[in-house]
N, C-alpha and C positions, 0 to 999 in steps of 0.2 A: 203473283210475285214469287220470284224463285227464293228457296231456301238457301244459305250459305249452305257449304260441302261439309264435311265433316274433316278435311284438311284445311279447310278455312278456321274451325270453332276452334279447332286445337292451334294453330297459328296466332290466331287471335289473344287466344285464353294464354298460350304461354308467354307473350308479349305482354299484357296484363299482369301476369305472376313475375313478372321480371320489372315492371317497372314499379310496383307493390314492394317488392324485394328492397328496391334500389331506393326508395322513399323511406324503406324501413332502416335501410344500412345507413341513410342519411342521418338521422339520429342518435346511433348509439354514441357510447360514452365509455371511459375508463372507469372501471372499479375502480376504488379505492384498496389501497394497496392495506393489509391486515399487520400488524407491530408482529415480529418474528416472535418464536417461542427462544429465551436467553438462555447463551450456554456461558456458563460462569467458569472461572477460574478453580481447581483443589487447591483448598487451602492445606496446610500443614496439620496434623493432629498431634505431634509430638516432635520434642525439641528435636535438632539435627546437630550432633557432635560438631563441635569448632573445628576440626580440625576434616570434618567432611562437607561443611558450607560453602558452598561453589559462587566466588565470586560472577557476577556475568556484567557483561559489555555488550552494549547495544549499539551497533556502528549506526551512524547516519546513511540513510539509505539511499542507494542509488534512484535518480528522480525518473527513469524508464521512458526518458524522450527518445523515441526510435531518431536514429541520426541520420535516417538518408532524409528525411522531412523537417530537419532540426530547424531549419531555413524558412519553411515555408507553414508561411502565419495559418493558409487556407489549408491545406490539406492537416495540419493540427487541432485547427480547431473544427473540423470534422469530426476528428475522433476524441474533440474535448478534452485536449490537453493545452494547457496554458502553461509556457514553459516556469514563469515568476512564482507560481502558484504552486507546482513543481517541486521547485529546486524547496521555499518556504514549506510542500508538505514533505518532504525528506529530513527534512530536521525536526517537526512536529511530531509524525507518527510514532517514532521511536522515542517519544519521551511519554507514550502514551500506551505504548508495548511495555516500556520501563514500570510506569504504576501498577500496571496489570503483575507484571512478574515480584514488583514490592508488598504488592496487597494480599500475597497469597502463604507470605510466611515460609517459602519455600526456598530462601540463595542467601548469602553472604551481601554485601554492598551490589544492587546493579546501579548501572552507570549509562547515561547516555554521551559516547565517546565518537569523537571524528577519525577515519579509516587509520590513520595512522599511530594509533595505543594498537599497542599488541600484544603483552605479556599479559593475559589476563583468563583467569580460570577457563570461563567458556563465553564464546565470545557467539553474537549474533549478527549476520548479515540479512540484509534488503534490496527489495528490488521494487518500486510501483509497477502492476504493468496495467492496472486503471485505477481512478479514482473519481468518483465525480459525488455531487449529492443524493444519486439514487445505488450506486455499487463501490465498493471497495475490493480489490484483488491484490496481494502481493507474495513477492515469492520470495521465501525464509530458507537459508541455510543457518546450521548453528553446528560446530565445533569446540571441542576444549582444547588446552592448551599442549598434549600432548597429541594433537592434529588428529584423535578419532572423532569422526565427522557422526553428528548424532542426526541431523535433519540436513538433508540436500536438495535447497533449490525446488521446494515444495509447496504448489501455489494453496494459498487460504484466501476464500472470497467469502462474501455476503453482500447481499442488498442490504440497502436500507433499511435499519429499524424504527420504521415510521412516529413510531410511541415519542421517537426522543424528539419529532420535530412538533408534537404536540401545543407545546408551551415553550418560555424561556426559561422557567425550572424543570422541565423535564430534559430539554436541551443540556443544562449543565450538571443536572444528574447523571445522566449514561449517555457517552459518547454513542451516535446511532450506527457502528462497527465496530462497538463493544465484542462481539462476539469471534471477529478476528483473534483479537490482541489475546481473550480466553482461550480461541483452541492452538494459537501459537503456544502458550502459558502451560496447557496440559500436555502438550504431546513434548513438551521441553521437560517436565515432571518424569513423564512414560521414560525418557531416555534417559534419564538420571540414575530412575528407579531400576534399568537394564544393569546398573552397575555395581561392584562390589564396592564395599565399603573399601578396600583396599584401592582399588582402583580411584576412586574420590582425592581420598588421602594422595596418593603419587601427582590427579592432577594437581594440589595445588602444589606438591613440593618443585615439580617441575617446572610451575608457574615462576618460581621465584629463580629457579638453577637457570631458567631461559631472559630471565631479565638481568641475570649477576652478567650470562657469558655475553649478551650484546654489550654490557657496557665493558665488562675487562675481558673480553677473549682470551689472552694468554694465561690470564691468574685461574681462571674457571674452566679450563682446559679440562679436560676429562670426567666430569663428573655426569654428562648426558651422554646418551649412546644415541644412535638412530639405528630407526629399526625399518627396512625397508618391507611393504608389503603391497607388490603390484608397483602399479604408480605413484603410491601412496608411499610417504615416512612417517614416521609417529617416535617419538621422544617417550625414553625410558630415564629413568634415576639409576645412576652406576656407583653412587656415593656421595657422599654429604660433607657440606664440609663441618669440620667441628666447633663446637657453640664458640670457641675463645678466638677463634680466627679472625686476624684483625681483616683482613680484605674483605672475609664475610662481612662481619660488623659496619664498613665502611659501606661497604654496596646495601645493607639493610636501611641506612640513615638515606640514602641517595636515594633510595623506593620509597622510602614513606613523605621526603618533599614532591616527589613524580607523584604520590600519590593525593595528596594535596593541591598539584596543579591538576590532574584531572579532573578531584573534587569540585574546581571553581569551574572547570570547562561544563563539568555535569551540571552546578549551576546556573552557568549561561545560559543553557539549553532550557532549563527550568522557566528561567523568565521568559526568555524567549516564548514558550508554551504559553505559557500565560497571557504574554498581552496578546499571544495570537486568538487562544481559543473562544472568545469572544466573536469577533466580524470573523472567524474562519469558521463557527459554527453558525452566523448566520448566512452567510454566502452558499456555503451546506446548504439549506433549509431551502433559500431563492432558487438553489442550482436544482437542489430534487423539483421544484413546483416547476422551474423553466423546461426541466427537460420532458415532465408529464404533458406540460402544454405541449411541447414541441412533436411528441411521441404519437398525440391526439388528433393532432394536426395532419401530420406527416400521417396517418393510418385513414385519416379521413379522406385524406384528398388522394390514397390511393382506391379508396372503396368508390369516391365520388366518379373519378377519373375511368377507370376501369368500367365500373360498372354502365359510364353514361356512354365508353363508345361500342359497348355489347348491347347496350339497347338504342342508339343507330341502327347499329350493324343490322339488330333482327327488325327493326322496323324495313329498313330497305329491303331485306330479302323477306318480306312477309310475303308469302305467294299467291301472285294476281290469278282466283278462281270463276269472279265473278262472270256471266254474260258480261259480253260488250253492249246487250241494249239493256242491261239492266242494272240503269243507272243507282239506285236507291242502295243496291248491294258493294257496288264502284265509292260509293260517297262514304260509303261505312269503311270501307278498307282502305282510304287516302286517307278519311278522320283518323285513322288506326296509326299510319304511317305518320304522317303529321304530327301526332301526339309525342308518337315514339323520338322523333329527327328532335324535336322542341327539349323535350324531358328529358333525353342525353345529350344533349348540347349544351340547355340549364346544368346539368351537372357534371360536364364536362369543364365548364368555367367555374363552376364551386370548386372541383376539385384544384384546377390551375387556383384560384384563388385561396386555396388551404397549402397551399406549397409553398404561395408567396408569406404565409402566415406564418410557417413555419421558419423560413429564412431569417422573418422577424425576430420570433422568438431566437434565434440561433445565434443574431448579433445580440439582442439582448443578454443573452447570455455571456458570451465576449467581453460585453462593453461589463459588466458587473464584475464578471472576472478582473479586468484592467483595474478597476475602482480598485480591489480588494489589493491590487500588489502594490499600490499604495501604502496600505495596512503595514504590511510586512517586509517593511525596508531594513535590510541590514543593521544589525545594531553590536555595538563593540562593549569590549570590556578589558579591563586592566588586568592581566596573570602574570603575579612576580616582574614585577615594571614591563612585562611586554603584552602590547594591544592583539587582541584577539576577533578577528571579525566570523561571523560565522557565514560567509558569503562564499565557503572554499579556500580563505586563508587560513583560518583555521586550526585547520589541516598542517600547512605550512608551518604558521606559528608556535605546534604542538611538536613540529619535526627540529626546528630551531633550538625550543627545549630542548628535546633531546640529546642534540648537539651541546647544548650547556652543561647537562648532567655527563655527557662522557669527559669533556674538557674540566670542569669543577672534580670527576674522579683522577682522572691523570694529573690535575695541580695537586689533591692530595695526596699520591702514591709517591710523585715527583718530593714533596718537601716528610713524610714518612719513614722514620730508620727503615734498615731492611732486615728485614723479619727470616728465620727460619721456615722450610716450607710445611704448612699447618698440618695437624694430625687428621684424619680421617676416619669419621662414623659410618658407620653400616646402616643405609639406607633404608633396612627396612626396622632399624630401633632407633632408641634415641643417642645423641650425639654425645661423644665419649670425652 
């Protein structure tokens, strides 16, 4: 009997190594992902002069539904964005950037405010541009009030901090993108700390010179300069007015009820948080476990897929060496072949069958989502006899104020003697 070739044994043998390979890749599995190392907030070490504690405004954040797809359910929930879910963590995240910046003893009052407050020390913008229960990304600019921009549109990510989906006390001890909301919190410190004490002080004098002239333009005339630089303007203090000044006095009473209707809007947000953080941190937890499933899946049934029509392929082309009358040598290289066409064909259908698994998981996924925007239906609240929803009215109903306090300033200037025009302090002492 003749021997196989030695392009036979190595034919053979790596068709063997390949379907060994392909048995092995059948099995593996995902690590288990390790609890990150925490980056924590700087707290304060020493008091900060009242008169340099920088209030901050955390805007509700843009919800980052790309808009040529806004329409379409399927290509969304591709990239795992549920619009409900969305719009619900736009108003969450920033009340949770907010703690983050409370707990660190570092600002004046922060606030979670809808886009429409403006006059406010230093103000923070958002953007999602993912969020699911295994990653968080969004993109932070932050400005003060005389419009120098301290952070521009600057993405901070992290995966999932596994730790928090441990348990349901470890869950509602450390949100699991804690570590976000921390290096938003420090690099907002860093830009503070870039400033002079001087500089502090002006932003908030500014703060108030910029909320006097929206509401009386002509009486607050002159006291802000602009200062162009590039594309940019930025607000300077050109004079103060003096403490006895009745229009001042008037517009300081007018800020502190504005300040007050924020205060309730800041609390909306707060409950809002609350009854949400519960099923929005388990939803979290299901979404990281559906998308590992899904990930496992999907990884599996490319290794299955792939791999089953490369060992086809070399079975078919395993090269016919043998004699023609030496059948025994003939039987061993069609068992060869046979094996191979069978055992990627088997795993050519696992693989189709790991894809269909993963679709599974993917509605799965959806349909739990939908549950959850149940959860988080709109809920209103009463500001100064007017209803507030936080669904995008808002906004609205925050600009309406507005409108209340410039008209409530013009009925009192309207029924007010008229006054001599008020003396003037120098802006960089106290009011004379």
């Amino acid at each position: 009997m003749a021997r196989p070739s030695n392009r036979q044994s190595h034919a053979r043998s790596a068709l063997v190594a390949a379907l060994c390979c392909l048995a092995g890749l059948a099995g593996c599995v995902v690590h288990e992902t390790k609890p990150l190392p925490r980056v924590n907030a700087v707290q304060a070490q020493q008091q900060i002069p009242a008169d340099e504690l920088l209030d901050v405004a955390v805007h509700v954040f843009e919800p980052g539904i790309p808009p040529e797809i806004a329409k379409d359910e399927q290509a969304l929930a591709k990239k795992r964005i549920y619009p409900q879910i969305r719009e619900a963590e736009s108003h969450y995240l920033p009340t949770m950037l907010r703690a983050t910046l409370e707990s660190c003893g570092q600002w004046g009052s922060v606030r979670v405010v809808p886009a429409t407050v403006e006059f406010v020390d230093v103000s923070v913008t958002g953007k999602i541009l993912e969020s699911t229960g295994a990653q968080l990304a969004l993109e932070i600019s932050v400005s003060d009030s005389t419009a120098r921009v301290w952070i521009s549109h600057k993405r901070y990510q992290s995966g999932a901090d596994t730790g928090s989906y441990k348990t349901d006390a470890a869950l509602k001890a450390r949100d699991p993108f804690q570590n976000v909301y921390s290096q938003i919190a420090n690099d907002m410190v860093a830009a503070r700390d870039r400033l002079l004490a001087q500089n502090r002080r002006d932003i908030r004098r500014v703060t108030e010179l910029r909320f006097a002239h929206d509401l009386a333009p002509q009486a607050m005339d002159g006291y802000l300069a602009h200062t162009q630089h590039g594309k940019d303007t930025t607000f300077q203090v050109v004079r103060l007015p003096a403490a006895e000044d009745p229009v001042a006095s008037r517009i300081s009473r007018i800020r502190e009820s504005d300040s007050r209707v924020v205060d309730t809007v800041d609390g909306y947000y707060s409950n809002f948080a609350d009854q949400m953080r519960e099923p929005y941190g388990e939803w979290r937890r299901s979404s990281f476990d559906d998308i590992e499933k899904q990930d496992k899946l999907q990884s599996q049934a490319n290794t299955r897929t792939v791999l089953g029509a490369a060992a086809i392929l070399a079975s078919v082309l395993v090269p016919g060496h043998c004699d023609p009358y030496n059948y025994t040598c003939r039987y061993v290289e069609e068992g060869l072949r046979t094996a191979g066409v069978v055992g990627g064909t088997a795993s050519v259908l696992s693989g189709i069958k790991k894809y269909s698994d993963a679709r599974i998981q993917g509605q799965a996924l959806k349909e739990l989502s939908q549950s959850f925007q149940s959860e988080v239906a709109p809920q209103v609240v009463d500001v100064e006899g007017q209803s507030l929803k936080l669904t995008g009215t808002a906004e609205e109903q925050y600009r309406e104020w507005r409108q209340m306090l410039q008209q409530l300033y013009l009925t009192d200037s309207a029924a007010a003697p008229a006054a001599p025009p008020p003396p003037v302090a120098n802006p960089n002492g106290p009011a004379s």
